[in-house]
N, C-alpha and C positions, 0 to 999 in steps of 0.2 A: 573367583577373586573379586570381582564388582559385586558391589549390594544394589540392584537398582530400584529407585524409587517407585513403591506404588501407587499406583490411580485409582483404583476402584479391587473390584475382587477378582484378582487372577492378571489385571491388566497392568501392567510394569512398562516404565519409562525407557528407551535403551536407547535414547537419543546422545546427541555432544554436541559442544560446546566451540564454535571456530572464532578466536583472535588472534589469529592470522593474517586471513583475509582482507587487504584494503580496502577493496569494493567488490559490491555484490554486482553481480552479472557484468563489471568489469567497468562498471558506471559512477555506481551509488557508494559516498563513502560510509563505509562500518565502523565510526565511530566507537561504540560498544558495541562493536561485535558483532555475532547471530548464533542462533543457534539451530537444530536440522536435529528437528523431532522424530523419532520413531518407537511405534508402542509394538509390547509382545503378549498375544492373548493366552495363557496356559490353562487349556482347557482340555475330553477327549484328544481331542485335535487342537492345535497350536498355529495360531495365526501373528504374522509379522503384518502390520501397519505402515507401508510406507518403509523407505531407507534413508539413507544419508550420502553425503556427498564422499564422492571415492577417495580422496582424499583422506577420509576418519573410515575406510572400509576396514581395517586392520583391527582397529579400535572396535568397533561396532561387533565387528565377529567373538568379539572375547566378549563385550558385555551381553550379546545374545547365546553363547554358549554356559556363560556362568548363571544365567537364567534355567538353559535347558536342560540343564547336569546329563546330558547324555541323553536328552531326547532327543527328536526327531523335528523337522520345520514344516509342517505340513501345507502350510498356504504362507504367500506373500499377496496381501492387497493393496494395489497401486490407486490409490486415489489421486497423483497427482505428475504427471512423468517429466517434469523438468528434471535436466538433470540432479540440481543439487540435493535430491528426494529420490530419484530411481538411478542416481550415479554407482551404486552399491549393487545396481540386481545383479551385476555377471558374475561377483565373487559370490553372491548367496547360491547362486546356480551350482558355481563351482564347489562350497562345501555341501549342500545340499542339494541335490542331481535329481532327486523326485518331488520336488519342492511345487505347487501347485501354483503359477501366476495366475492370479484374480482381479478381473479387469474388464471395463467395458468395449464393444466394440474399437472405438477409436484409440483407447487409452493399449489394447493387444497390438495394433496396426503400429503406434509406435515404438515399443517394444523392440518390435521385429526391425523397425527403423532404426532404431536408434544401435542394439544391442543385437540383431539375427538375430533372435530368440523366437521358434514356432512352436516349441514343441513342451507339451504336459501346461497349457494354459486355458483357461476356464472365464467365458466370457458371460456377464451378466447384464441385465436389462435394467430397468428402473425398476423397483419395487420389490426384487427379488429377494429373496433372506436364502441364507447360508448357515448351516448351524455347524457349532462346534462342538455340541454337546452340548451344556447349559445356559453356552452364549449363544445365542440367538442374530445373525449380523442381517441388517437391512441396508439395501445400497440406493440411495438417491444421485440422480446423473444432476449434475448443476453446471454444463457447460457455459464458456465463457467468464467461466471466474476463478482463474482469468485465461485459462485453454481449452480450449474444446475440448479435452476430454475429461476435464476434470471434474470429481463423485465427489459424497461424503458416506461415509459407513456409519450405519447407527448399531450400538450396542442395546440392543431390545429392554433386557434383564439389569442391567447397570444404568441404563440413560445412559451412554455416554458417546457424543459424537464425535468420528476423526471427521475435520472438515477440509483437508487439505490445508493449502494458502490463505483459505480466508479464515478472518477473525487472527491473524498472524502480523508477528511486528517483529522490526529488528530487536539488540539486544542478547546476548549471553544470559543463561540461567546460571547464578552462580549459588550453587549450593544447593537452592529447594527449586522445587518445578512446580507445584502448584501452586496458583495464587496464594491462597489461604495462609503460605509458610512464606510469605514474603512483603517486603512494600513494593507495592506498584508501580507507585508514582513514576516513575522514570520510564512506564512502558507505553502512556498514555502516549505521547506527542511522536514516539516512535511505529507505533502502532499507524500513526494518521501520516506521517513520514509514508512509512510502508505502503498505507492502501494508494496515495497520491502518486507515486511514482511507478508500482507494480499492477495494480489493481484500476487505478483512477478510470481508465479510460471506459470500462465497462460496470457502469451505472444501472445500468438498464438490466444486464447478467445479475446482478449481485441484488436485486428488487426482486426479480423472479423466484431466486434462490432462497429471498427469506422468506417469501410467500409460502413456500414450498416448505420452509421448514416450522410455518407457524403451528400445527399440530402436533408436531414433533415433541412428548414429552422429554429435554433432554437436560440435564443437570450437572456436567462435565461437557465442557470440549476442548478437543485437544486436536490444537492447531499444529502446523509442521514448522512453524517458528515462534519462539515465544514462552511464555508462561500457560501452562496449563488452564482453563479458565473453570472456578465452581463460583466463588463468592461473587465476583463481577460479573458474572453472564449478561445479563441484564443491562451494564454500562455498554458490553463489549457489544452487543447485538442494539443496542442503540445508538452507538457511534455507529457503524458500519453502515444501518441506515441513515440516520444524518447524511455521510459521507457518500452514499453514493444518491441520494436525491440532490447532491450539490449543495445542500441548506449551510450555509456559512454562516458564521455567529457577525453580530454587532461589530465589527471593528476591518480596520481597513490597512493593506498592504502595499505601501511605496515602496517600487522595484528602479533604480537606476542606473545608468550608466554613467561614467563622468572620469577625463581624461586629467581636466586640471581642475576641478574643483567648478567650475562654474552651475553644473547642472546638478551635482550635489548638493549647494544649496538655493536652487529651488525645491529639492526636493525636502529639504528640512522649511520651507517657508510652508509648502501646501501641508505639511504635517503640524504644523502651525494654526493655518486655517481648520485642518480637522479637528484641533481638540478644541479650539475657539466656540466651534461646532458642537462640541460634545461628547466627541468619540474620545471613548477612555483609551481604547485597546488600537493603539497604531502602532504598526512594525516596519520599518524601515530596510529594506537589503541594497547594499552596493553588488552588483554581479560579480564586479571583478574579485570580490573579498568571498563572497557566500557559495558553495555550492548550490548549483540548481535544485536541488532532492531537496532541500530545507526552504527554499523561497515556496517550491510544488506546495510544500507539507503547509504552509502559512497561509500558500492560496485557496487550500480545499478547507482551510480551517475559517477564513471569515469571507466577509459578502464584498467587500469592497476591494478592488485595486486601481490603483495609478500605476503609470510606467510612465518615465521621463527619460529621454534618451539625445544626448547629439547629436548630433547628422556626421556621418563617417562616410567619406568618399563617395557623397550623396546617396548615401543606405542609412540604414539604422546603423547605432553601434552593436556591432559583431557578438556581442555576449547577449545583448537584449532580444537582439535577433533571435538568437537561438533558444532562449526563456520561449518567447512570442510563439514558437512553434513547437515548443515541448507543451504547453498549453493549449497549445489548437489539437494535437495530437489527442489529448486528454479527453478531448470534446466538452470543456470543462463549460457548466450552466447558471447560471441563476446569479452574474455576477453583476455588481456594478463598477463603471468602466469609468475613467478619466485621464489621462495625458497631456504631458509638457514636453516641451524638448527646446535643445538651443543650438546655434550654430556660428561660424566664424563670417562667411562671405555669401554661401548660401543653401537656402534650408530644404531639408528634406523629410527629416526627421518626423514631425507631427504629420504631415498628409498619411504618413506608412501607417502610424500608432492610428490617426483614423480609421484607415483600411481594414486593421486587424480586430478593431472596436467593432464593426460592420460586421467581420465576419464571424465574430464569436455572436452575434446579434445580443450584444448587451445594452442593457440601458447606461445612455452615454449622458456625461454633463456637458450642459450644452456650452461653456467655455472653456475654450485652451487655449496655452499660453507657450509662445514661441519667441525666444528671446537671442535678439542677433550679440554677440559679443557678452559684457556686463551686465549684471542684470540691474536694469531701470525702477525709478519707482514706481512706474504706471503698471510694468508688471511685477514687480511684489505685489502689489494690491491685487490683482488678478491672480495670483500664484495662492493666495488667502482666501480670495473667495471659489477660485478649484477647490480647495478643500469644504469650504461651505457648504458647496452646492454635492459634492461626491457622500458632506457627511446628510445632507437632508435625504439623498437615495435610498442610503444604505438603513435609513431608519425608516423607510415606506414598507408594509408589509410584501413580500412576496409578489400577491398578486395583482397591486397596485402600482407597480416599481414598472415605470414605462420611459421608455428612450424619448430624451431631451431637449436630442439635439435637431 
């Protein structure tokens, strides 16, 4: 019944499409969607790439059987065991009972965690190639991006890499799956969405991995969310790096908090002071309006933030708070730091935003502005020159960009 789309020779799409789903991992909203990629190699021997979320198991069984016209499923390779990717193995067991799971050490362990499953699985090492017959597969272990047990499979004969999660972005494929039969545009900022709130925290995994895969002649990859990538390889393996060396572009991100409007606008005065400065590219988020996954995606995309907050039952405000350590979580690097906050009777607010300035060990500007009540003119002018001094940081190279304060 399904035509599914192909990738290369023999190598067919047999993934879907969830807009359904609000959020992903029960957090992140899915604006446009996602999708839960899975390839089918048809060769001697027949390999599945990864599955899909149990949810589309029904689904998926029909587009892999309309594939198989009454073959047989000789391996399933798991590169990647989150569920929404290995939610599907207990039905593939269940239509195909001598079906071979192909997996590394830790990646069989949870398996058997996740699913009991001991039995007819075949564990492999780094380096190891598995042939199908004219496919040739070689399996690189790249753990920590973003679980420990997570590989990528290289198709030898085709160039063509399954990389699991990485090089993946949210997004629905509607209609075509490889780049080439599509516009992109819409999957760029999703993509960086993606790595920031999935991926962010392991910088240092995902350097390793491209190391690892600089030899690698590969010409196709095909990520477990997303667009297929041939044409953009090259963009998509250069964000990725970007993104996990922490390298943020020229432009700077005001994050606030604000009950009645007072801390609001200083936060539209310091973004004042930045373009006074020179910064083209200022993005402003109120907490209480933006989800957190879209301020993450703004933070890993440029060099610079402020965060202004009132003092809330002498804490931060409750939202910023929670930004503040979804951030630290990140272990996020290379940024430049600034802070405002205001208060009614008395303050708390700025000493915390210090604190957490400290602890991200960023280069801080050396003025902040903490405003009791209204805001004064003594500090608007300082609310102007925080931006000043936050846009002279963010325009210092890299490894010139030294704390302030």
């Amino acid at each position: 019944m399904f035509k599914n789309q192909l990738i290369a020779n023999d190598i067919f799409y047999v993934g879907v499409n969830d807009r359904q789903k609000h959020k992903f991992e029960n957090m992140i909203p899915l604006t446009n969607g996602v999708s839960y990629n899975a390839y089918l190699i048809m060769d001697q021997k027949t390999a599945l790439v990864d599955t899909v979320d149990i949810s589309f198991g029904d689904l998926f069984i029909d587009k892999i059987q309309s594939q198989l016209q009454g073959r047989t499923l000789d391996y399933l390779i798991i590169n990647h065991m989150e569920p929404d990717h290995s939610g599907s193995l207990r039905i593939i067991r269940q239509y195909y009972p001598e079906i071979i799971i192909v997996g590394n050490a830790k990646t069989l362990s949870m398996v058997e965690g996740f699913y009991g499953l001991v039995e007819n699985v075949k564990e492999i090492k780094d380096g190891e190639i598995l042939s199908l017959g004219s496919h040739k597969l070689e399996f690189f272990l790249t753990p920590m991006v973003h679980w420990p047990e997570t590989m990528m499979t290289y198709d030898q004969g085709e160039k063509v890499l399954f990389t699991g999660d990485a090089f993946g972005c949210f997004g629905t494929l509607d209609g075509a799956v490889l780049d080439t039969d599509m516009n992109v545009n819409r999957y760029w900022d999703e993509m960086v969405r993606y790595y920031a709130n999935i991926v962010g925290k392991y910088g240092a995994a995902v350097q390793k991995a491209l190391k690892k895969l600089t030899p690698i002649d590969f010409e196709t990859i095909c990520s477990t969310h997303g667009p297929v990538w041939r044409e953009n390889i090259s963009e998509v393996v250069d964000l990725y790096d970007q993104l996990s060396r922490y390298k943020g572009a020229e432009g700077v991100v005001i994050v606030y908090g604000s009950m009645y409007g007072y801390t609001e606008l200083m936060a539209e005065t310091v973004a004042q002071g930045l373009a006074e400065a020179g910064i083209k590219d200022i993005i402003i988020h109120n907490v209480s309006k933006t989800d957190s996954s879209y301020i993450l995606q703004d933070i890993f995309k440029y060099k610079g933030l402020i965060v202004g907050s009132p003092t809330y039952s002498n804490e931060l405000y409750p939202e910023v708070e929670s930004l503040l350590r979804k951030i630290e979580i990140r272990g996020v690097k290379n940024r430049v730091f600034g802070y405002f906050g205001s208060f009614t009777w008395a303050g708390a607010a700025n000493q915390r935003l210090k604190t957490f300035g400290e602890t991200m060990k960023w280069p801080t500007a050396e003025i902040s502005v903490e405003e009791k009540q209204g805001l004064k003119t003594e500090n608007y002018q300082a609310l102007l020159e925080l931006g000043h001094q936050v846009a002279e940081l963010v325009k210092l190279p890299y490894l010139e960009s030294q704390h302030c304060g």
